[in-house]
C-alpha positions as CSV (number, residue, x, y, z in Angstrom):
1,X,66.4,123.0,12.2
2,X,67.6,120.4,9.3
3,X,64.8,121.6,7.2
4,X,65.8,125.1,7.9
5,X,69.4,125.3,7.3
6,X,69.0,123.0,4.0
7,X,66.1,125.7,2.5
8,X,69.4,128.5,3.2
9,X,71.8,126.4,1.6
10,X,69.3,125.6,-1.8
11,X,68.3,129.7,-1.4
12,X,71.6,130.7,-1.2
13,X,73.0,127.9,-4.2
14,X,70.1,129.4,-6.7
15,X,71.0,133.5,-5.6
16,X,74.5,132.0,-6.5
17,X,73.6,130.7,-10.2
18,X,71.7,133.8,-10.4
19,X,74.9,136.2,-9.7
20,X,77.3,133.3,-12.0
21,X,75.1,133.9,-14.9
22,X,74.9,138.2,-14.7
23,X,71.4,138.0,-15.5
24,X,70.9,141.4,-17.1
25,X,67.3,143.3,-17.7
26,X,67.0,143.6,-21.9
27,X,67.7,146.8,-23.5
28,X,64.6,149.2,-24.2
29,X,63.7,149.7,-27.8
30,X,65.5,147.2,-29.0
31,X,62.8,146.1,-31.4
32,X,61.4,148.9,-33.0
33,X,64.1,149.5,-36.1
34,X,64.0,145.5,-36.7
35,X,60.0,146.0,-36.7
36,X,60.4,149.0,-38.9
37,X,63.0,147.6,-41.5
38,X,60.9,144.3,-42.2
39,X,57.5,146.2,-42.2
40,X,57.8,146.4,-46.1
41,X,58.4,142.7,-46.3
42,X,55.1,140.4,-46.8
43,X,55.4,138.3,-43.9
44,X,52.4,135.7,-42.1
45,X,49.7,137.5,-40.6
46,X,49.2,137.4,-37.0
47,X,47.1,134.6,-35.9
48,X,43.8,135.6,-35.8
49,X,43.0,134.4,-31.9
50,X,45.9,136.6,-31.0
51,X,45.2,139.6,-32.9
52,X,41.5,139.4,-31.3
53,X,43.1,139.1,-27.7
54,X,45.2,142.1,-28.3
55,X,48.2,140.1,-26.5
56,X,50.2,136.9,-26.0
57,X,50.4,134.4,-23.4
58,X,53.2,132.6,-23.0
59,X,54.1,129.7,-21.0
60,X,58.2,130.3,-19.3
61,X,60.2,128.9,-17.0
62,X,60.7,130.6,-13.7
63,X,63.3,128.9,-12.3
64,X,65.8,128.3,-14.6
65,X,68.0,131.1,-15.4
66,X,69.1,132.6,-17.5
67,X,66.5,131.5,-19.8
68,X,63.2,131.8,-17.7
69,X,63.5,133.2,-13.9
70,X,62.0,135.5,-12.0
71,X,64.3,138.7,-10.8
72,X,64.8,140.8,-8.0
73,X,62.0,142.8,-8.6
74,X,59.5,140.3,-9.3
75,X,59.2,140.4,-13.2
76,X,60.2,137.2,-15.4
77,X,63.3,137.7,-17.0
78,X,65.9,135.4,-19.3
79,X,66.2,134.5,-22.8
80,X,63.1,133.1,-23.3
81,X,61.2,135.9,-22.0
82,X,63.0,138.1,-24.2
83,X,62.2,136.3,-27.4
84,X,58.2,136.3,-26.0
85,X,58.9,140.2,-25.9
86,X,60.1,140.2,-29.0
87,X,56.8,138.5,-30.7
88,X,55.2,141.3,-28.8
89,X,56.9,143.9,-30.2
90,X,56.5,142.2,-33.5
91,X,52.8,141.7,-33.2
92,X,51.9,144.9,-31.9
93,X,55.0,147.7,-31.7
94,X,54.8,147.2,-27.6
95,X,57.2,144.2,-26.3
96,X,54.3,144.6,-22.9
97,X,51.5,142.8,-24.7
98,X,52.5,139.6,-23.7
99,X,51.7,137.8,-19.7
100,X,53.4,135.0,-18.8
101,X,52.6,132.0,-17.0
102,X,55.2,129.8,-15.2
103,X,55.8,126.2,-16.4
104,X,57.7,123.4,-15.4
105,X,58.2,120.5,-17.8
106,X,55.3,118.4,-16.4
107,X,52.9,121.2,-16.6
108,X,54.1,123.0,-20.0
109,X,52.3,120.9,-22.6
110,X,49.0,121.0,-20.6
111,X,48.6,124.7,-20.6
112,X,49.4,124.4,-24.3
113,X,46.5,121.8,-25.3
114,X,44.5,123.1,-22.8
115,X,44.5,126.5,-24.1
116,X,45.9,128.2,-21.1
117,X,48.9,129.6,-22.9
118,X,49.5,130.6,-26.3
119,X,53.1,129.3,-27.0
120,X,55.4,126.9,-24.9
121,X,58.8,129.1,-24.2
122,X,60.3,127.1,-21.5
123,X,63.4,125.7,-22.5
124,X,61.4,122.8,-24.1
125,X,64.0,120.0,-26.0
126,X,62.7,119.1,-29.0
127,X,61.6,115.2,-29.4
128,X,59.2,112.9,-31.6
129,X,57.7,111.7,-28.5
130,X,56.5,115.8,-28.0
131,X,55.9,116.1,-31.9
132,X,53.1,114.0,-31.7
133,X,50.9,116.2,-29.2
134,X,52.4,119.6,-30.1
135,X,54.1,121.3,-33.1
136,X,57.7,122.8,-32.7
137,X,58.8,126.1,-34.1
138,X,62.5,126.0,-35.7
139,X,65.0,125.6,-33.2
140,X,66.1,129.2,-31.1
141,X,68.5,127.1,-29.0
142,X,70.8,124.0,-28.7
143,X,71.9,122.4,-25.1
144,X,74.1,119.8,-24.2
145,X,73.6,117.3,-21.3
146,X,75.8,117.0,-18.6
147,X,76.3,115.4,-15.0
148,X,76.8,117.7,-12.0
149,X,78.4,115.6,-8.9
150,X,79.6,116.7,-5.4
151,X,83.3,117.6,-5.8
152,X,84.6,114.2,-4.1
153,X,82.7,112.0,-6.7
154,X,84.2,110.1,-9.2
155,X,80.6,109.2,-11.2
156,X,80.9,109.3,-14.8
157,X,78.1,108.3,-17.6
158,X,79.8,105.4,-17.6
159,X,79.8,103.9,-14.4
160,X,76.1,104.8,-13.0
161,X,74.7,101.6,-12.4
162,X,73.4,101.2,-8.6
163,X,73.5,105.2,-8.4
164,X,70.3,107.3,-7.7
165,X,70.8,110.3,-10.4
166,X,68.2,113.3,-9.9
167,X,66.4,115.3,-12.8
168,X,63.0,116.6,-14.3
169,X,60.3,113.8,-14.7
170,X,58.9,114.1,-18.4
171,X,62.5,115.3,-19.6
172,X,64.6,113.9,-22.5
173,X,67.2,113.1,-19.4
174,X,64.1,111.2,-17.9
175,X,63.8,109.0,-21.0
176,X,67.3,108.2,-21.6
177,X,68.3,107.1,-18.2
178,X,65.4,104.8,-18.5
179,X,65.8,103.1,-21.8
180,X,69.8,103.4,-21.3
181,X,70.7,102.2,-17.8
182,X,68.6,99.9,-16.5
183,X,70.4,99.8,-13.3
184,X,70.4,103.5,-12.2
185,X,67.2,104.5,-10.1
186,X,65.6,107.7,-11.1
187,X,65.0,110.4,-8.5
188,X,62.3,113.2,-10.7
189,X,61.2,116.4,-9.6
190,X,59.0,119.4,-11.2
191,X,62.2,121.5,-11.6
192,X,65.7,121.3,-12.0
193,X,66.1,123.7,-8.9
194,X,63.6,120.8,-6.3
195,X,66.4,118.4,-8.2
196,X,69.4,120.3,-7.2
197,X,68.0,120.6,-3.8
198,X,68.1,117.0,-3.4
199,X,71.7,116.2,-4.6
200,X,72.8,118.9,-2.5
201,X,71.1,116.7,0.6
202,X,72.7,113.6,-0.4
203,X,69.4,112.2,-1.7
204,X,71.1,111.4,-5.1
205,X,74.8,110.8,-5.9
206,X,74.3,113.4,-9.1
207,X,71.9,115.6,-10.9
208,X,71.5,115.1,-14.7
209,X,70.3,118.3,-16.8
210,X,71.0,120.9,-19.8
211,X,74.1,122.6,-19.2
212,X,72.2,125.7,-19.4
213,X,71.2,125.4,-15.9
214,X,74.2,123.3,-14.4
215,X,77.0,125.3,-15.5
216,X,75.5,128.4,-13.4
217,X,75.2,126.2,-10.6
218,X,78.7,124.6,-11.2
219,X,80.0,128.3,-11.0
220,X,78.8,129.6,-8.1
221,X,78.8,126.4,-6.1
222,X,81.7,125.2,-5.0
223,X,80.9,121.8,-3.8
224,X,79.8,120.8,-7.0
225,X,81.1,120.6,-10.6
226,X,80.8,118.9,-13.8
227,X,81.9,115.7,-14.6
228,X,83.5,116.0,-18.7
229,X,80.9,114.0,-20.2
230,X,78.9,115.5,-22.7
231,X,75.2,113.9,-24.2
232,X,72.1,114.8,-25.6
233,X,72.8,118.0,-27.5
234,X,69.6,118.6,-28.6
235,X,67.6,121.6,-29.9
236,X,64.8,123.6,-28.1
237,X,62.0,124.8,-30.0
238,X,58.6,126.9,-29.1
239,X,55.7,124.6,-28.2
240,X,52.8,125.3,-31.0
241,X,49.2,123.9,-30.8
242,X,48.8,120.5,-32.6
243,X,47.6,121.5,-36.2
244,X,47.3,125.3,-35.9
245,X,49.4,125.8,-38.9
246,X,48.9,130.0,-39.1
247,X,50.8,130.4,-36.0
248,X,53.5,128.6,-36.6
249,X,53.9,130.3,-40.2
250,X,54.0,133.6,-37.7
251,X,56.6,132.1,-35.2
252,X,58.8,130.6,-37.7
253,X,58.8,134.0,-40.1
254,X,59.5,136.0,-37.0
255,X,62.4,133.6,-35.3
256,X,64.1,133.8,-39.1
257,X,64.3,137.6,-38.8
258,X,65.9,137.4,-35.4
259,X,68.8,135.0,-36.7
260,X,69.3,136.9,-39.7
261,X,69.9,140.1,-37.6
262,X,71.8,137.9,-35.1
263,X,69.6,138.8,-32.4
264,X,69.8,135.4,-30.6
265,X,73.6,135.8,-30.0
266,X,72.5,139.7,-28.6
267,X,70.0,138.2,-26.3
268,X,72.3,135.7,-24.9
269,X,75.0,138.2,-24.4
270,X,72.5,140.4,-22.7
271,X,71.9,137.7,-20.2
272,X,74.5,135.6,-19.3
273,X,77.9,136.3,-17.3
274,X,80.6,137.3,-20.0
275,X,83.0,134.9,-18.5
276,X,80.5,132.4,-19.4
277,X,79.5,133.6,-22.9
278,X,81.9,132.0,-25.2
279,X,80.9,128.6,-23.9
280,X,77.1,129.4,-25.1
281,X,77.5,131.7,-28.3
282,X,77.8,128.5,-30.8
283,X,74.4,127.2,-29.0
284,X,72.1,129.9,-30.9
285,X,71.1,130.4,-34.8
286,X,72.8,133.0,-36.3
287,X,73.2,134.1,-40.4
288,X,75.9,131.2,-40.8
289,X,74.4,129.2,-38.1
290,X,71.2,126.6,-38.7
291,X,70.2,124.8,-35.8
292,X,68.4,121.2,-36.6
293,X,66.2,118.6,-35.1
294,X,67.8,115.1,-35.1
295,X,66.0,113.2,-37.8
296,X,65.1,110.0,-36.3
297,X,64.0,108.7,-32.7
298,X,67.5,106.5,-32.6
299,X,69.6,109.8,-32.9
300,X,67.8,111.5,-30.4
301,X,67.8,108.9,-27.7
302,X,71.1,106.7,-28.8
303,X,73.0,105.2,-25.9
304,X,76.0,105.6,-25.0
């Protein structure tokens, strides 16, 4: 019966996000004129392997909204789908051609070096640690960490010693609790959803993630909310094959004409809640806005 009426509650919590965020279905034909206007231009040729397959196949999340989910009528939808339509419509003037496989952060760089998936689209962070097994596209999106905590909590970053906090195991939030507080105990899941699921049983004292997940969450819950601290804002970028230098000519040339044409911010606004968009809009390249990757190891990981 416990099992039961938790499964509601987590059900009910991620239908909740869903709603907070006002995950919208793209636009049809939104590529075409941005196809046709840079057709003249002499960009990187498609990669060979792709152009042979006659499609993409992209690894997304598909429990994370609003950046890779899976909607009420089955399809995968978010931001990062949209982009993966977008190199579909750029590839072959039909945003279909692409399939997409779900990922979770364990399982995303596998299906990359094993060649089950094309491209990593799955709200991967950007670290050396990562550079060293795949190559990373220029960033398409920056998120901040944050702490989500039941509303009676008083748990800050700085006092988590002795606390159980709850997130993805392989993450960047994996790595820092580790090598910055020794004396919290890590509780790690597949998804930030199974990791929701156990904060909201009491199995953890608070869940540690992107705000691009917790702030949905924080919205529509309203035993939960966000402590102030902010950490770890840190570029995502697409997940290349180790060495395979054409494609990431192709992805880079491609994500360049979407932040020129400001297409990022149009995707974004397409899928998130507009009571929640000015919080985001800063978080995506635009024409005055370059998104970088921290420069050394320390940056990326520095304590508190």
């Amino acid at each position: 019966m416990r099992r039961t009426a938790l499964a509601t509650v987590l059900v009910a919590c991620v239908a909740g996000a869903l709603a907070a965020w006002s995950l919208a279905a793209p636009a049809g034909g939104t590529g075409s004129s941005a196809v046709q206007a840079t057709a003249k231009k002499k960009l990187p040729p498609l990669p060979k392997e792709i152009k042979e397959k006659k499609k993409w196949t992209v690894g997304v999340k598909c429990d994370t909204p609003p950046f890779g989910y899976i909607d009420l009528k089955g399809q995968n939808a978010g931001y990062d789908v949209e982009i993966a339509r977008w190199f579909a419509q750029f590839a072959f003037g039909n945003r279909s051609r692409v399939s997409f496989e779900c990922v979770t952060t364990a399982t995303r760089i596998p299906a990359l070096t094993s060649g089950k998936i094309d491209l990593i689209l799955a709200t991967m962070t950007y670290t050396h640690l990562r550079e060293q097994t795949v190559d990373f596209s220029t960033p398409y999106y920056v998120a901040t960490g944050r702490l989500l905590v039941p509303n009676g909590s008083s748990l800050r970053v700085s006092n988590l010693a002795g606390k159980t906090i709850t997130t993805t195991g392989g993450s960047i939030y994996d790595r820092w609790i580790t090598k910055c507080f020794k004396d919290t105990k890590s509780l790690l899941f597949q998804s930030p959803s199974l990791a929701l699921a156990a904060l909201k049983e009491g199995r953890a004292d608070a869940e540690m993630f992107d705000d691009s997940f917790l702030l949905g969450v924080a919205t529509s819950d309203p035993s939960l909310r966000l402590t102030p601290d902010k950490f770890l804002k840190l570029p995502w970028g697409i997940g290349i094959a180790k060495g395979n230098t054409a494609m990431k000519k192709w992805v880079d040339s491609r994500l360049a004409i979407l932040k020129k044409k400001n297409e990022f911010l149009k995707i974004l606004k397409r899928n998130v809640n507009p009571t929640l968009f000015d919080a985001f809009k800063d978080n995506v390249p635009g024409p005055k806005r370059t998104l970088k990757y921290p420069a050394t190891e320390e940056l990326e990981l520095a304590c508190p």
